[in-house]
C-alpha positions in Angstrom: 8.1 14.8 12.3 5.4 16.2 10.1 1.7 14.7 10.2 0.4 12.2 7.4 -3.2 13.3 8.0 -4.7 16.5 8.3 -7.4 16.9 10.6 -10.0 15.3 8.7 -7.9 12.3 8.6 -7.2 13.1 4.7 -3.9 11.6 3.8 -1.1 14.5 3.0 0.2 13.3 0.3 3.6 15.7 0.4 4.4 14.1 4.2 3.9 10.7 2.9 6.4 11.2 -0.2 8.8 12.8 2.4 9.1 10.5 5.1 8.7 7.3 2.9 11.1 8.7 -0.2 11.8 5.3 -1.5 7.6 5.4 -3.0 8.6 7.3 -5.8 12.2 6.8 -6.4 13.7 5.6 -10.1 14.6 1.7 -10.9 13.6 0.2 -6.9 12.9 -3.9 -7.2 9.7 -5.0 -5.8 8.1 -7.9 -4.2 4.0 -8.3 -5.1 1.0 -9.9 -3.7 0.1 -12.4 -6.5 -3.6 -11.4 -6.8 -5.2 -8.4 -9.3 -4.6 -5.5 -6.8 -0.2 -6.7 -6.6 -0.3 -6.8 -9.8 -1.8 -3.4 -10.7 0.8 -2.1 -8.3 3.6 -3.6 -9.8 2.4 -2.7 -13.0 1.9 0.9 -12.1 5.7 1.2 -10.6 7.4 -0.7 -13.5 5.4 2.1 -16.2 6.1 5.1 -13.4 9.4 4.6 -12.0 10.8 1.6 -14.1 10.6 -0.6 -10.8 11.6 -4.3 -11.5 8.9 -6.9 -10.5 11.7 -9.7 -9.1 9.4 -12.0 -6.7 6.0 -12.3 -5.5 4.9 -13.2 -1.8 1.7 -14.5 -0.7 2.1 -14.1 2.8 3.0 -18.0 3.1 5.7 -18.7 0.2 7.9 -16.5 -1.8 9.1 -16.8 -4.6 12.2 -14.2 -5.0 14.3 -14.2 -8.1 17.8 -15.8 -7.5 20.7 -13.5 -5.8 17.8 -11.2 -4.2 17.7 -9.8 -0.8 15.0 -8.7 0.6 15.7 -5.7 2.5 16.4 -4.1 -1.0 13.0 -4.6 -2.5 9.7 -2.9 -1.7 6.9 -5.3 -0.9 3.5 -3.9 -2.9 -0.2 -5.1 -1.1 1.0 -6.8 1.4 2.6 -4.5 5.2 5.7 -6.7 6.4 6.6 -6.6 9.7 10.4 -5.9 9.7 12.0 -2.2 10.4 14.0 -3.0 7.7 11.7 -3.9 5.0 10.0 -1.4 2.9 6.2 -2.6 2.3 2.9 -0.5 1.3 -0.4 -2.0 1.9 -4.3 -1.3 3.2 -5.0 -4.0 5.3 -6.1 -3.5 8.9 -3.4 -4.5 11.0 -3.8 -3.4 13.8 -6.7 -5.2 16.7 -7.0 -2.9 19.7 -4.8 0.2 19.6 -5.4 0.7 23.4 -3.3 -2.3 23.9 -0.5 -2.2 20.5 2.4 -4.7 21.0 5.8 -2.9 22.1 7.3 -3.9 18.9 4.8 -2.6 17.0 7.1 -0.2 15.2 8.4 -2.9 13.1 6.0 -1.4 10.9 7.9 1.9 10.8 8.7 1.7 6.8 5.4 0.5 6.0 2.8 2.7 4.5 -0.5 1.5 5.2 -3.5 3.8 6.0 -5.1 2.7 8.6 -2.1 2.2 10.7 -1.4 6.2 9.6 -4.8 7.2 10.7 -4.4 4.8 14.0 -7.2 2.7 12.9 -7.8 -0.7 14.4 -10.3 -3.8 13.8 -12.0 -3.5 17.8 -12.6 0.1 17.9 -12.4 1.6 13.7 -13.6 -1.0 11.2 -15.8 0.6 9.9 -13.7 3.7 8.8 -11.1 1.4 7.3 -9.5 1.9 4.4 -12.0 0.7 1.8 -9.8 0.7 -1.3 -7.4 -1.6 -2.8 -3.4 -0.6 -2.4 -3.3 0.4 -6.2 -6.0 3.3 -5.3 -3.8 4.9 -2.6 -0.6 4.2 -4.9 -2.5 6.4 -7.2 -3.1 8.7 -5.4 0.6 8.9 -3.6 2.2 8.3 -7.4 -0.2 11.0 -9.2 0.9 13.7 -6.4 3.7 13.6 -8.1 3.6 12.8 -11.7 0.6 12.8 -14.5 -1.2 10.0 -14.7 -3.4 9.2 -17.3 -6.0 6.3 -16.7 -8.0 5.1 -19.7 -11.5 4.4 -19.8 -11.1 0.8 -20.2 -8.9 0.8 -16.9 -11.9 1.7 -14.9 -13.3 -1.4 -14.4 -10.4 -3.3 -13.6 -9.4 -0.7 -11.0 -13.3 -0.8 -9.3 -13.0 -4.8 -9.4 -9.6 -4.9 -7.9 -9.6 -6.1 -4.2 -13.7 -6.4 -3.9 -13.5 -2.0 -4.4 -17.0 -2.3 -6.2 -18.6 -4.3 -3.6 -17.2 -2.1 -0.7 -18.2 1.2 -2.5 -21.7 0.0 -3.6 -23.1 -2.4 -1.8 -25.3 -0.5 0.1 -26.8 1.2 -3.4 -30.3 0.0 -4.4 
């Protein structure tokens, strides 16, 4: 199986599309987070790969368009803990990864970079992640098409998912 990082712990971008082909596949259903950074995902997919926003999920309550399954949608923001569900997310998930659960590869199609870069709240915090998922969707999406962001996006992409605070809050 081929490495998602390098050995700078840069994502490789080609391993990720192969392993996790669904990412960039045509006309996939998907199930957001309902908050700016969900959104901006599904938003991205639906323009991209004509994805079809049929529920959003909060982490407590869905709410999953009639006649739906879930194991044929791909969750956006939010890593579900299922083998069979396809999810994509930034969170840290992960406490101690000197002492990871035995089923923690219920995680195995989720895309989420700190688990890739074996990152954990005890011993990595601070060399999470520090983007929202829409910034590493970008990234994964713009390997392999165009994509064009307009200079009034900007803003909404450095809001999304306190981005601005993490990336300049230690600016004077």
């Amino acid at each position: 199986m081929k490495n998602l990082v390098d050995e700078n712990g840069k994502i490789i971008y080609d391993n990720i599309i192969e392993r996790y082909s669904w990412i960039t596949a045509e006309n996939q259903k998907c199930i957001l987070s309902p908050d700016s950074d969900g959104l901006l995902c599904g938003l991205l997919m639906s323009a991209m790969f004509n994805w079809q926003i049929v529920g959003f999920y909060d982490g407590k309550i869905m709410a999953l368009k009639e006649n739906e399954r879930i194991d044929d949608c791909i969750f956006l923001d939010m890593e579900i803990f299922r083998n069979y569900v396809k999810s994509l997310g930034q969170h840290m998930l992960l406490w101690n990864k000197k002492s990871i659960p035995p089923n923690w590869d219920n995680f195995c199609n989720c895309i989420s970079p700190n688990n890739i870069r074996q990152y954990d709240g005890k011993n990595n915090f601070s060399k999470k992640y520090p983007l929202g998922t829409i910034h590493i969707l970008l990234g994964i999406v713009g390997h392999k098409k165009q994509i064009e962001i307009k200079k009034d996006a900007i803003c909404p992409l450095l809001y999304t998912d306190g981005t601005f605070k993490n990336l300049f809050r230690h600016v004077k």
